[in-house]
C-alpha positions in Angstrom: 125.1 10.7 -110.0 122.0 10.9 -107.9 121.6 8.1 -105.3 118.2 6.3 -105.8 115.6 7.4 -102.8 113.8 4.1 -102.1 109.9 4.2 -100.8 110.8 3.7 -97.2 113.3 6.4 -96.8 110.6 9.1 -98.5 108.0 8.0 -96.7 110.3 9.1 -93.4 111.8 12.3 -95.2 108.2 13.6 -96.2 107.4 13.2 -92.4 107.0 16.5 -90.3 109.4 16.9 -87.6 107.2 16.8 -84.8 103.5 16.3 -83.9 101.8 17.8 -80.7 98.4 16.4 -81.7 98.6 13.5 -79.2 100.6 11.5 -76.6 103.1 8.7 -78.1 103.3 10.0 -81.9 106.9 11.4 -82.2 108.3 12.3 -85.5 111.3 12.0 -87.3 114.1 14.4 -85.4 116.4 14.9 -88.1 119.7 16.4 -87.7 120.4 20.0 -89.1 123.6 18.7 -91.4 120.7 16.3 -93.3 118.5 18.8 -95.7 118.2 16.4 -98.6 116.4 13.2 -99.5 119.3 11.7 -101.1 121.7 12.4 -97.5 118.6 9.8 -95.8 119.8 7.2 -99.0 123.0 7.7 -98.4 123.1 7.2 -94.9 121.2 3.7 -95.1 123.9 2.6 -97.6 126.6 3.6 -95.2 124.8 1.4 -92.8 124.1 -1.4 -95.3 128.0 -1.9 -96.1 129.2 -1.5 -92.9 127.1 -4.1 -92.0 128.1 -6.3 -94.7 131.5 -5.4 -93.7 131.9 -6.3 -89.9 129.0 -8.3 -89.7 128.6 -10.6 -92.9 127.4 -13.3 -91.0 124.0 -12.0 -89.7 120.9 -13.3 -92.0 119.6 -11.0 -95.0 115.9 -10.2 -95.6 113.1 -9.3 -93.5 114.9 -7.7 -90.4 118.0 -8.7 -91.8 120.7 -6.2 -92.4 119.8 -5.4 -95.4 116.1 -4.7 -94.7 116.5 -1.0 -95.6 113.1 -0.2 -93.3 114.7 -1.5 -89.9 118.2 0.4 -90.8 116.1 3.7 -91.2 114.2 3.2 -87.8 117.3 2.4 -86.0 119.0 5.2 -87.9 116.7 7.5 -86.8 116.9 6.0 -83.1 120.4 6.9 -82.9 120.1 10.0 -84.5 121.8 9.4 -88.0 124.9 8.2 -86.1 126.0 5.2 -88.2 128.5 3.8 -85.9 126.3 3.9 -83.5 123.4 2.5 -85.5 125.2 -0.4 -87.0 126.1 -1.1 -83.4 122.6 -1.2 -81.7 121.1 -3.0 -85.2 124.0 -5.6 -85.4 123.2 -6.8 -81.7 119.2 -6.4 -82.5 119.5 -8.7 -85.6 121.6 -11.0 -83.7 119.0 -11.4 -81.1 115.9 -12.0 -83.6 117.9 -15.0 -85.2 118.9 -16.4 -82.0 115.9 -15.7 -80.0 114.1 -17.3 -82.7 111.5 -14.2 -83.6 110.8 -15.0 -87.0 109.8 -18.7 -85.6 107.6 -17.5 -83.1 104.1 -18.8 -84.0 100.2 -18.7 -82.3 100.5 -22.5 -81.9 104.1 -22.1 -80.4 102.9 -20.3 -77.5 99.6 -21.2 -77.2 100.0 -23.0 -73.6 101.4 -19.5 -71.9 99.0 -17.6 -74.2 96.1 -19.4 -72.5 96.7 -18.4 -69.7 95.3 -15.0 -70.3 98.0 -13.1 -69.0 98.6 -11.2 -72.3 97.2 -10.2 -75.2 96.7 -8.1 -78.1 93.4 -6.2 -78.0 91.2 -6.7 -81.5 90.9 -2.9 -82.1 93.6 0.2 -82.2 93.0 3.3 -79.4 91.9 6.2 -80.1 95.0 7.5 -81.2 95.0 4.9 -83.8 97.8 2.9 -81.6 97.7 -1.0 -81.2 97.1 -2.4 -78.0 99.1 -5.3 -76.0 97.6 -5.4 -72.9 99.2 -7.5 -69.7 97.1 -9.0 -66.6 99.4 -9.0 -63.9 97.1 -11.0 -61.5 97.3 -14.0 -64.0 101.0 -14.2 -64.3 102.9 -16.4 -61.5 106.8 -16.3 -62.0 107.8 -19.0 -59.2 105.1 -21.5 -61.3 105.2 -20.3 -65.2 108.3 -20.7 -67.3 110.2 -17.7 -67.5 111.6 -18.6 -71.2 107.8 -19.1 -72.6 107.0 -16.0 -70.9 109.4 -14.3 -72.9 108.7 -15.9 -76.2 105.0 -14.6 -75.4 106.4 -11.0 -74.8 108.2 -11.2 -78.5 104.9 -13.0 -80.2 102.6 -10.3 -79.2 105.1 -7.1 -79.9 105.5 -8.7 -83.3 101.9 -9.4 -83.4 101.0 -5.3 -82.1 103.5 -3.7 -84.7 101.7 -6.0 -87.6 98.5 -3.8 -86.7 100.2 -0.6 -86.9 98.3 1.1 -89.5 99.9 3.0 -92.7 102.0 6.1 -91.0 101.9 4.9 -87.4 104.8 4.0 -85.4 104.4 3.2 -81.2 101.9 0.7 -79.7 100.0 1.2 -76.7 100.9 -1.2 -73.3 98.5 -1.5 -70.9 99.1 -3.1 -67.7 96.0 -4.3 -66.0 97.4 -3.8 -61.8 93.3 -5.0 -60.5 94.1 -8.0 -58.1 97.9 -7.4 -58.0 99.7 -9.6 -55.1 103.2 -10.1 -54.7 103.1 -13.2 -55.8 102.7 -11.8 -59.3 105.6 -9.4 -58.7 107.9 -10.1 -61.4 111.2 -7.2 -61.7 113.2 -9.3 -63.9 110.5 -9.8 -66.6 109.3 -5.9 -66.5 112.9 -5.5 -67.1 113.0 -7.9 -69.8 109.9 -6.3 -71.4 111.4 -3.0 -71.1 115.0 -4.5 -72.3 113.5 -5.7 -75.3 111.3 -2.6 -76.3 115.1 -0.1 -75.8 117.2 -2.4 -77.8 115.3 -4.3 -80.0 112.4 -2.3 -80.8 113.5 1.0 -80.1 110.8 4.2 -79.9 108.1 1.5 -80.8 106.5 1.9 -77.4 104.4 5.1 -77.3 102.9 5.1 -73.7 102.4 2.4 -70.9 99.4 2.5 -68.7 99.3 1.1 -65.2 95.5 0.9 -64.4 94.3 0.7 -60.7 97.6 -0.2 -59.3 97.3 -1.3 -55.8 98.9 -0.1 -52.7 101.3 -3.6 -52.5 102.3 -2.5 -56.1 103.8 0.7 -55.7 106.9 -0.3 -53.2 107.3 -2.7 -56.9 107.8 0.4 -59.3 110.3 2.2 -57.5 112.8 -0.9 -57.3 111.5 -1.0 -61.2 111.2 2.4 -62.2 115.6 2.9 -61.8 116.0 0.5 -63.9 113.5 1.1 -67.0 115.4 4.5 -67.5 114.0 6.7 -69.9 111.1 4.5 -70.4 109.9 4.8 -66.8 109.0 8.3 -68.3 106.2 6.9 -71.0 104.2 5.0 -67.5 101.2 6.7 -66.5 99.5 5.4 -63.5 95.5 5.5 -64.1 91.9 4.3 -63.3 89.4 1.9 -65.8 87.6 5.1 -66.4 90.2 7.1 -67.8 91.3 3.9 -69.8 87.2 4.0 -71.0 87.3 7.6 -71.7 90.5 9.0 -73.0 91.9 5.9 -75.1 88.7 4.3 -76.5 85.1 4.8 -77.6 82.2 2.7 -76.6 82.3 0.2 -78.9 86.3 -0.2 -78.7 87.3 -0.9 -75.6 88.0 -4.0 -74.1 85.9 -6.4 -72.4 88.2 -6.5 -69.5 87.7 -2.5 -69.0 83.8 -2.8 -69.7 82.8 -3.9 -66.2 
């Protein structure tokens, strides 16, 4: 008997392999021993009762472990390795129910979120990405809570993927480095951020932009850069005018870039 295809596992077979047209929009790699639509079903199954298996206790639903969407993305993350998938989703559902994701509200972080360190811009790039842009000159580790700070980081990813548009997949990061002092040198939260995006939202993060970095910065990123791994390969260092030009149009970009 045929195994039922459900809507989120055609949408990812009827995907082209790969896409050149611009930076940050990879495509499903799929491996060569998975021709057919019904393999994809089956291999979310696999994941579903192994999950149900070994891991009974984690929470159903939404970004539960049977939320057939997140098994495909972290499927295709470890690529169509099961054992490997069930292993990386098992410790990412964990972490949403403990962290508390799902409770994560505007009002619950408004105090860090007024700060202005963080944010999610109002419109998508130009690659139709959506943005979460940091100011690192507004964030002070030795005097801001490190827990809110990271609750902020999980708000506004959760936030940025809920603008993804219909067939879209990575967000944008933009760092904002204008005014940079040490005293807003923070490793262990970069690490955290990056952390988070490898094993929690995996291949969700399409490119990171470090705009007018400053000379006191740079000494920073390589103690940083061992330690982000493969993601230390998605940073591009740039000016305000290449963040004007070559990810927005006029009437897109945001007000901190406009001046």
């Amino acid at each position: 008997m045929a195994v039922r295809l459900s809507p989120c596992v055609q949408h990812h077979f009827s995907l082209p392999s790969t896409s050149n047209r611009c930076p940050g929009l990879r495509r499903l790699s799929v491996r060569s021993s998975i021709s057919t639509p019904n393999e994809f079903s089956k291999l979310v199954m696999d994941v579903k009762e192994k999950l149900e298996k070994d891991h009974h206790s984690l929470p159903l639903g939404k970004n539960g472990r049977d939320d057939e969407d997140m098994i495909l993305w972290f499927l295709k993350d470890r690529k169509f390795a099961v054992e490997d998938a069930v292993s990386k989703l098992a410790k990412a559902i964990k972490w949403r129910h403990e962290f508390g994701v799902s409770e994560l509200s505007e009002e619950s972080v408004r105090s860090v979120a007024e700060t202005g360190k963080a944010f999610v811009h109002d419109f998508l790039d130009v690659y139709e990405r959506p943005v979460l842009i940091v100011v690192a000159s507004k964030h002070f580790p030795a005097k801001q809570n490190p827990s809110e700070n990271e609750k902020l980081c999980a708000f506004l990813i959760e936030k940025a993927l809920s603008k993804l548009p219909a067939r879209k997949e990575e967000i944008l990061g933009i760092f904002d480095l204008r005014g940079f002092g040490t005293e807003n040198a923070d490793i262990k939260f970069l690490t955290f951020l990056f952390d988070v995006f490898y094993n929690y939202y995996p291949k969700r993060l399409g490119e990171v932009l470090f705009v007018e970095a400053p000379f006191v910065f740079r000494p920073i990123w390589q103690l940083a850069k061992p330690l982000l791994k493969s993601y230390a390969s998605l940073v591009r260092f740039c000016s305000v005018a290449e963040v004007r030009k070559e990810y927005f149009t006029e009437s897109t970009i945001p007000t901190i870039f406009r001046d």
